[in-house]
N, C-alpha and C positions, 0 to 999 in steps of 0.2 A: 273576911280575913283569909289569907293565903293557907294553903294547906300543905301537906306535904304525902307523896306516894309512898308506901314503903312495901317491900319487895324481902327476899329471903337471899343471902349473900352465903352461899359456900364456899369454906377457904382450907384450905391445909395448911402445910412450913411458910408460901407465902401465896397464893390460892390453891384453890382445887377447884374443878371443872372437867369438863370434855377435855383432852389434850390430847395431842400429837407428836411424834421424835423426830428431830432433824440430823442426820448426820451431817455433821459439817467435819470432814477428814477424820480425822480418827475421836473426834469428840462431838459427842452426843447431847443435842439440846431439848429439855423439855420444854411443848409449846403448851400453854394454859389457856382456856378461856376466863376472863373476867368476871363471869356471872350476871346476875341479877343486881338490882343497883337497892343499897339497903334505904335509901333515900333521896327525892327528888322534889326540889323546890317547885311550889306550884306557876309562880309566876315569872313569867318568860326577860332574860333580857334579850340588847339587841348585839354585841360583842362584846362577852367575859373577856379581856383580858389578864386577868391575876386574883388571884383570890389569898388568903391569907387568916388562916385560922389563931384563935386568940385562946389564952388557957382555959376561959368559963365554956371550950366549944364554939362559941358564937365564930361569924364568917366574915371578912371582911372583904366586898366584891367591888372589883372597879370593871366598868361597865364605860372602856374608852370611845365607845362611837355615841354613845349618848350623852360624854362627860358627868358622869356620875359614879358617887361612890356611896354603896348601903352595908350595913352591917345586920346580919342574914340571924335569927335565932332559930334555925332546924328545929329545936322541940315544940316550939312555939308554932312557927310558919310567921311570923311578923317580920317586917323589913323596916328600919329607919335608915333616910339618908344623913349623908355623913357630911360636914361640908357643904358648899356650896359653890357655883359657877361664880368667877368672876379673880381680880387681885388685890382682895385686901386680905386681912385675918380670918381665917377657918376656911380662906377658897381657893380654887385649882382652876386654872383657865385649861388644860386639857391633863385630866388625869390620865396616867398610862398602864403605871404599874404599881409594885406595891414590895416592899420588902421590910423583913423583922428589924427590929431594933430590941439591942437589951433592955430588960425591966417591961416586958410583953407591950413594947411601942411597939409602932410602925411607921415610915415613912411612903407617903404617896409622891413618885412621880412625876413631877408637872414641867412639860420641856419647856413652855409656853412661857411659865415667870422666870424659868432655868431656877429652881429649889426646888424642895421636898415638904412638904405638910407633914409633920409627923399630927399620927393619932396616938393619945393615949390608950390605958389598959383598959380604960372606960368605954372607948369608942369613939371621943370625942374626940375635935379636931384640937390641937396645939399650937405651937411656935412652927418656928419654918427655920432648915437650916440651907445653906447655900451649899454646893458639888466642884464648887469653882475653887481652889486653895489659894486664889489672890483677891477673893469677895474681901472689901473693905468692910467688914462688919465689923463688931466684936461686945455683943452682947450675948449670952447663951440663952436657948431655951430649953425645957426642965429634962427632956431626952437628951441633954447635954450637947445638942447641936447649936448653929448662930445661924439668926434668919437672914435672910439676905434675899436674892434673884433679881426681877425682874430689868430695868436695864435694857440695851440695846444687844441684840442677838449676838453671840460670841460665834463666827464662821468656827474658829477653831477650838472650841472650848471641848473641858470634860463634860460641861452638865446638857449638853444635847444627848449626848448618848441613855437609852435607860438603864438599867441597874440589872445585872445579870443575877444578883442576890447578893446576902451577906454572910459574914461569920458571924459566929458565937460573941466574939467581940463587940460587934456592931461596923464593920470594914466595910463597905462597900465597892464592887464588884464592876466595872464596867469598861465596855469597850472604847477608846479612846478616839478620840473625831479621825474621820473618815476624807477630811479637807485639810486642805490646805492654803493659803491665802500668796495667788500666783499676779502677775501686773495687771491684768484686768478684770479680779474676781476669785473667787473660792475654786480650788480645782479638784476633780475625786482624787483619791488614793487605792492603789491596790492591795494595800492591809492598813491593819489599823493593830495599834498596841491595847494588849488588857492589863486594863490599869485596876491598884487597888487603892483605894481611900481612904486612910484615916482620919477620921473624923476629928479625935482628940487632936492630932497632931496638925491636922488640916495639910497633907503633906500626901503625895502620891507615887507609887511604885510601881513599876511597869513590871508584870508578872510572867510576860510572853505576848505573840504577836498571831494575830489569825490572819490569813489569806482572805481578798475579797474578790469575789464576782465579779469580769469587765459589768460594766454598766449599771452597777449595786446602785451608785450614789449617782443623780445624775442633777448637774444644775444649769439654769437658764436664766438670762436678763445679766444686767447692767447695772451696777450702782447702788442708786438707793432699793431698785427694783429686781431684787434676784426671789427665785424662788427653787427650792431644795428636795428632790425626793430621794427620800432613801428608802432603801430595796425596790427598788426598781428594777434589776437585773432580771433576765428571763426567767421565768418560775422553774423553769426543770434544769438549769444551769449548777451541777455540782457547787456545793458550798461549803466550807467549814463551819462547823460551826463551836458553842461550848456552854457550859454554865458549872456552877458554882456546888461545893458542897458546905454545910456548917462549918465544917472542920478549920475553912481553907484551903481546900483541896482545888485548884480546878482541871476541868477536866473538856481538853479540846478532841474533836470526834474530826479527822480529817476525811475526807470525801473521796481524794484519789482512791485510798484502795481500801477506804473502810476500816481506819484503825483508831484506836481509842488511847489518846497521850495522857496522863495526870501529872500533874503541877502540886507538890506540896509546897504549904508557906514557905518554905526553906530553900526551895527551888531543885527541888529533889523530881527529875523526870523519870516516867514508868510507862515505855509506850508498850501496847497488846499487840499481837498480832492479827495481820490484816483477817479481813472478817468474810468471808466468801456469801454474795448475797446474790438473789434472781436476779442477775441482769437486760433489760427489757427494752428493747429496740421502742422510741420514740417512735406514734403512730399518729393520724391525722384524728385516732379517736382521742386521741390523749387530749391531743390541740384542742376539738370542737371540745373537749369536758370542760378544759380549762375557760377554754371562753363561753361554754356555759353559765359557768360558774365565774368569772372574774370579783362580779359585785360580791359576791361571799368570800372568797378567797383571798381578796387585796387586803393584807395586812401593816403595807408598808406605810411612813409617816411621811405627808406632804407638810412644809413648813413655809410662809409667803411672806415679806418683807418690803411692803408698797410703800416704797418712802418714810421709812421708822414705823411704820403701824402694825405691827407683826398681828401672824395668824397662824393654827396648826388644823391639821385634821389628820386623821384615820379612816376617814369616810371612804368608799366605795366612788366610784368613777360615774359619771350618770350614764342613762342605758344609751346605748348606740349599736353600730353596726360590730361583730366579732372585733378585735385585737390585731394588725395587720403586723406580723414580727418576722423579720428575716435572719436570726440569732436561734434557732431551736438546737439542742444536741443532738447527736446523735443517738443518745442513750437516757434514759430516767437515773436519776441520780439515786443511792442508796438511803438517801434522806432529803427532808427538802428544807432546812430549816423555820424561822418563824415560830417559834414555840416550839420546837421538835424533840428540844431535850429538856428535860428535867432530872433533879438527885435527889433520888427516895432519904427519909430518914437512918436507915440505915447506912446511906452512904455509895449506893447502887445508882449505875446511870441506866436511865430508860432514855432510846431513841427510838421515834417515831417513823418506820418505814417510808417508803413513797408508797402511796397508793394512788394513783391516776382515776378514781373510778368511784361513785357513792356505793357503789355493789361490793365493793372489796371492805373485808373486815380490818378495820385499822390496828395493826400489830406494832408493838414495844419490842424492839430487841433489848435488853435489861446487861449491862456489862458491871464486871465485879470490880476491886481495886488494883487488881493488874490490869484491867483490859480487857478480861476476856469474856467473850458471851457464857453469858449464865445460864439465861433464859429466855423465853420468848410469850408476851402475854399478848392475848387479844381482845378487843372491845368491842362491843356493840357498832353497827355500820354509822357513820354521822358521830363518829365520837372522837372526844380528846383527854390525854391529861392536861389540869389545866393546875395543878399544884397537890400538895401532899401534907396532910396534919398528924399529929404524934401517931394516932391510929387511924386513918381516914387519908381515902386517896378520892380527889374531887377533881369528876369527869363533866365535861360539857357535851349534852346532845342535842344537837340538832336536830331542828320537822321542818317538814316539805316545805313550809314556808321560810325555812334559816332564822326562826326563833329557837333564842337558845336557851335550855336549863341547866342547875345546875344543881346534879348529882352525887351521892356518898357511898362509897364500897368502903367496907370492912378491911383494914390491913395491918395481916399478922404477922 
């Protein structure tokens, strides 16, 4: 049976550790370390993509390079899978992500049938509802959603995009396609609208627009044969990025100069001011890291369309010679997106620094609901947040081989 590590987690107001003061102009940031991890799953996956805490504790991991989804009991150390591969009832042809639903649902993810699998409070898989507000369906399942998806891939639809999270209500969050359908084929776009989803209503609201990447989206082939990657943009290429709080709140982090916008449901804007971070000349070490690294660090979704037979992946590139890219910046960006931001329970944005390097301790600049840098926490080398439970902030860490666990700190 799997076991679990347990370690001794010190925390103050919201940790305590070693720390350090940042002057940034005339305001003072405390920097924190993380500590010791109060729990660490024994066995390894191979990319955590989302995790998702249920009231009884228990975890719910999706595990997108292996299409897999388990439901984690930390006191126990036991793992049941959830679901299974494939498109009929209880299964996900590529799970992605995961987000709450009222009445301690959740829904998984799946670009691949274009729905959601909701789980129950049980763990168990459910009904399916469709992302699409012109899915012909109209049966409900018991999370109050209508199942729907699969079908011929929609170039332009909402339900490619994943789900940046939801509200309290059960709304659904996400960025709106990145295409557009030009005379011979899908073309990128240089922003894309963030849309919100009402589920009940089946009806969608554009809440604001992020800027994207030359080269985010990039697609090739003809016809019945196109094939689609998205984030493909150079990896150190400034990017906006955003995500969601319970409230409704959202919250865009823009890249020019480091500043942090919130979005109330009401369309109430509260931009911070810009945020003064290390700016660091792009170097040819940065480059060989990155193509050190590419198989670990490619997060983006390939999606393939061979004459109706559709396909997705997440997988990694197979190995070959370096990366050959004539697009590098001039500078490392202030974030790099791809899971960079997340909104602590109370309402707090953590963004993920750039860190070019596995020797650099991965730092959260933490901003308040105006914007402004709060704080500053640090993690363990090889780490991430990868989501946040009532009390419980769950990190992923990587070993020298890029198996990854997953870990529980204390958050007060």
């Amino acid at each position: 049976m799997p076991h679990l590590t347990k370690g001794t987690v010190v925390l103050g107001a919201l940790f305590l550790a070693a720390s350090t003061r940042h002057e940034l102009g005339a305001q003072t940031v405390q920097s924190r370390q993380l500590g010791k991890a109060e729990t660490e799953f024994a066995d390894p996956f191979t990319q955590i993509s989302a995790v998702r805490e249920l009231r009884d504790g228990r975890v719910l991991v999706v595990d997108a390079r292996d299409k897999v989804v388990q439901l984690l009991d930390l006191n126990t150390g036991s793992a049941t899978k959830v679901g299974r591969e494939g498109q009929g009832p209880g299964e996900y042809s590529l799970p992605m992500s995961i987000v709450a639903l009222p009445g301690d649902s959740s829904a998984v993810f799946d670009p691949l049938n274009q729905r959601y699998l909701v789980i129950g409070p049980d763990g168990k898989p459910g009904g399916f509802f469709s992302s699409r507000p012109d899915a012909d369906d109209d049966s409900r399942d018991a999370a109050g959603g209508r199942p729907g998806g699969g079908g011929p891939m929609r170039m332009t639809g909402f339900s490619m995009a994943p789900p940046r999270g939801t509200d309290r209500s059960g709304n659904i969050y996400v960025a709106g396609s990145p295409l557009r359908m030009g005379p011979d084929g899908p073309v990128g776009l240089d922003s894309a609208p963030l849309q919100r989803f009402d589920r009940a209503k089946r009806s969608l609201q554009t809440v604001g627009y992020i800027k994207l990447p030359k080269g985010n989206t990039q697609v090739s082939g003809r016809g019945g044969d196109v094939s689609i990657r998205m984030g493909g943009a150079n990896p150190f290429t400034a990017r906006d990025d955003w995500a969601v709080a319970a409230d409704g709140r959202v919250a865009i982090v823009h890249a020019s100069d480091y500043h942090v916008e919130w979005i109330t449901p009401n369309g109430q804007r509260t931009a911070g001011p810009a945020t003064p971070y290390n700016k660091t000349k792009l170097t040819n070490a940065h480059k060989k890291w990155w193509n050190d690294n590419r198989r670990r660090n490619v997060q983006g979704l390939m999606i393939t369309n061979n004459s109706g037979k559709m396909s997705a992946s997440t997988a990694p590139p197979p190995a070959g010679p370096p990366e050959e890219r004539d697009d590098w910046p001039e500078y490392l960006p202030p974030f790099m997106g791809n899971s960079a931001l997340q909104v602590a329970p109370n309402g707090q944005l953590w963004v993920l620094q750039t860190a070019a390097s596995d020797d650099v301790l991965p730092t959260y600049d933490i901003f308040d609901a105006a914007g402004k840098l709060a704080a500053r926490i640090q993690l363990a080398k090889r780490s991430r947040v990868v989501g946040f439970g009532t009390n419980t902030i769950y990190v992923v860490r990587s070993d020298e081989d890029d198996l990854q666990y997953l870990q529980t700190y204390r958050l007060q």
